[in-house]
C-alpha positions in Angstrom: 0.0 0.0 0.0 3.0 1.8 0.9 4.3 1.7 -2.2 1.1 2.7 -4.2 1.3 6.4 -2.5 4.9 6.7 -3.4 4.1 6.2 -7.5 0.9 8.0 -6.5 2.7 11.0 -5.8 5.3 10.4 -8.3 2.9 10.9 -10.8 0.9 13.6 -9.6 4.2 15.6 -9.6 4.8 14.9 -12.7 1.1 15.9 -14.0 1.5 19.3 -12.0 5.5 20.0 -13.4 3.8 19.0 -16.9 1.2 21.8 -16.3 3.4 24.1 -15.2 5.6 24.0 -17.7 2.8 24.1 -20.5 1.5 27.2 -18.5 4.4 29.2 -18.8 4.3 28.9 -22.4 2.1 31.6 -22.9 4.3 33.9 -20.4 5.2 37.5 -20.7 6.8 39.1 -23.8 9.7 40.7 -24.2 9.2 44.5 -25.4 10.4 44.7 -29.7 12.1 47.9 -30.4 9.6 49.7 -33.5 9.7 48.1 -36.0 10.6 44.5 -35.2 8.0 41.8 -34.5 6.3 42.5 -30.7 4.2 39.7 -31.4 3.0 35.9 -32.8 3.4 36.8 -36.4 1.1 34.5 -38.3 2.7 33.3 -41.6 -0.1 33.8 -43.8 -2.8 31.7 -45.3 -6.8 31.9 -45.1 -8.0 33.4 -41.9 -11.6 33.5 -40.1 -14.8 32.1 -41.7 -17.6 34.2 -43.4 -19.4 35.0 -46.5 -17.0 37.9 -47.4 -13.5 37.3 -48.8 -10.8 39.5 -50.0 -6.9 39.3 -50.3 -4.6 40.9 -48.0 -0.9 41.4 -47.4 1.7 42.5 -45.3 5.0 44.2 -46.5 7.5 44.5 -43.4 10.3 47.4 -43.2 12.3 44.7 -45.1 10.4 44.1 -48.0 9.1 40.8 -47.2 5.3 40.0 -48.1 2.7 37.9 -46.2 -0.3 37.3 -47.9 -3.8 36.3 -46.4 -6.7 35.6 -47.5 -9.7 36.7 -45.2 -12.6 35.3 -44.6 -15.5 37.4 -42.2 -18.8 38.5 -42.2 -17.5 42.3 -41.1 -18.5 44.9 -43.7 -14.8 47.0 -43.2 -11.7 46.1 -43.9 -10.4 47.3 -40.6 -12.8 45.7 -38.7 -12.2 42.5 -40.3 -8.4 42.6 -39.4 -8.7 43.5 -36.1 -11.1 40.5 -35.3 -8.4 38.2 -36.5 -6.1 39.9 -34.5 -3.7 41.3 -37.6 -3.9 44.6 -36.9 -3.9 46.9 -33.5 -4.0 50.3 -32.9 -5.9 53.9 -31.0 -8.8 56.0 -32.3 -7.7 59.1 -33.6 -9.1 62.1 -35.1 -9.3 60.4 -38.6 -10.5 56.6 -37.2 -8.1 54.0 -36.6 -4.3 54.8 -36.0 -2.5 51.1 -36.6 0.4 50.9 -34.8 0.8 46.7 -35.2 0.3 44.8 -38.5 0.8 41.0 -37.7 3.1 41.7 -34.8 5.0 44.3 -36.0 4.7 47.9 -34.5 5.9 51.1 -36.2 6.9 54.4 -34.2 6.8 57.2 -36.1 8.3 59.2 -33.7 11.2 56.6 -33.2 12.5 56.3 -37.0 9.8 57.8 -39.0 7.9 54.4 -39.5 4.2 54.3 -40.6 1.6 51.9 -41.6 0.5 53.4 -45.4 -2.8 51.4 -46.5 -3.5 50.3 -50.1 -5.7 49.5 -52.3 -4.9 47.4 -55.6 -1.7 48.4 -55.0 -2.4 52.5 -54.8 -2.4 54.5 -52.0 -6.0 54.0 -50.4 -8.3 57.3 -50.1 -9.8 56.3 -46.4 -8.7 54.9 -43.8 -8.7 50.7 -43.5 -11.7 51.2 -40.6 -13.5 53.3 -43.3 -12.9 51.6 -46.1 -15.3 49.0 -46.9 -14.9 45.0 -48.1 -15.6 45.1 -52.3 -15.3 41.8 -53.6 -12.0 41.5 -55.7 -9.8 44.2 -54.1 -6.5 43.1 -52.9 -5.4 45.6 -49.7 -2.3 45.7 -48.0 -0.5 47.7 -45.3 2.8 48.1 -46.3 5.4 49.8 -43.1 6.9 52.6 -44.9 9.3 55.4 -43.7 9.0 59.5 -44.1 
C-alpha cells in the first residue's frame, strides 16, 4: 500500500511540473524595439470564416510580403483585421491609428515608420476602418518610412 502512495505521488508531480511547464508557455513578452516583431506573427494563409472574402498582405520594413486571404462577415476592412487579430491600434481624429500589423509595431516618432494602407496596390483614399470590403480588391499595409 506503501508503495502505491509513493508512484501516486510520483505521478501527480509529474502531471503538476507537466502543467506548469505548459503554462508558462504563454508567459510574458519581451518589449520589440519599433519596427521588429512585438508579437505571434502568423505566416499567412486563409484566416476566419464568413461570407465575405478578399486578399490581403503585409510588407514589413524589409520588403518581405505575407499574404492572407480573409474570410469574415464584417463589412470593413479594418474591422475584419482587427477581429483576427492582424492589426492593433488607437482611435484618432481620422479613425483607426494602426500601430501593429501581424506583430509588428511602427513608431513614427522613433525612426519615421508608418503603416500606409492600399488598395490594388495605390495608395488608399480612407482609412482601412473606413474603407469597406468590395469583392476582388487586394489591400495591404505596407510599413513605410518619411
Amino acid at each position: 500500500m506503501e508503495r502505491r502512495k509513493t508512484y501516486l505521488a510520483y505521478f501527480l508531480c509529474a502531471v503538476l511540473a507537466a502543467s506548469l511547464a505548459f503554462a508558462g508557455c504563454g508567459g510574458n513578452r519581451e518589449e520589440s524595439a519599433p519596427g521588429e516583431e512585438s508579437g505571434a506573427a502568423l505566416e499567412g494563409g486563409e484566416l476566419g470564416e464568413g461570407s465575405r472574402e478578399f486578399a490581403f498582405s503585409v510588407v514589413d520594413g524589409d520588403g518581405e510580403e505575407t499574404r492572407f486571404s480573409i474570410h469574415t462577415d464584417k463589412e470593413t476592412v479594418g474591422e475584419a483585421l482587427e477581429e483576427l487579430g492582424l492589426i492593433e491600434g488607437e482611435e484618432g481624429q481620422y479613425g483607426l491609428y494602426v500601430k501593429t500589423v501581424n506583430g509588428i509595431t511602427a513608431d513614427p516618432e522613433e525612426d519615421g515608420a508608418y503603416w500606409a494602407f492600399y488598395e490594388d496596390g495605390e495608395y488608399a483614399g480612407s482609412g482601412v476602418d473606413g474603407t469597406a470590403i468590395e469583392e476582388g480588391v487586394e489591400y495591404a499595409l505596407r510599413l513605410e518610412k518619411e
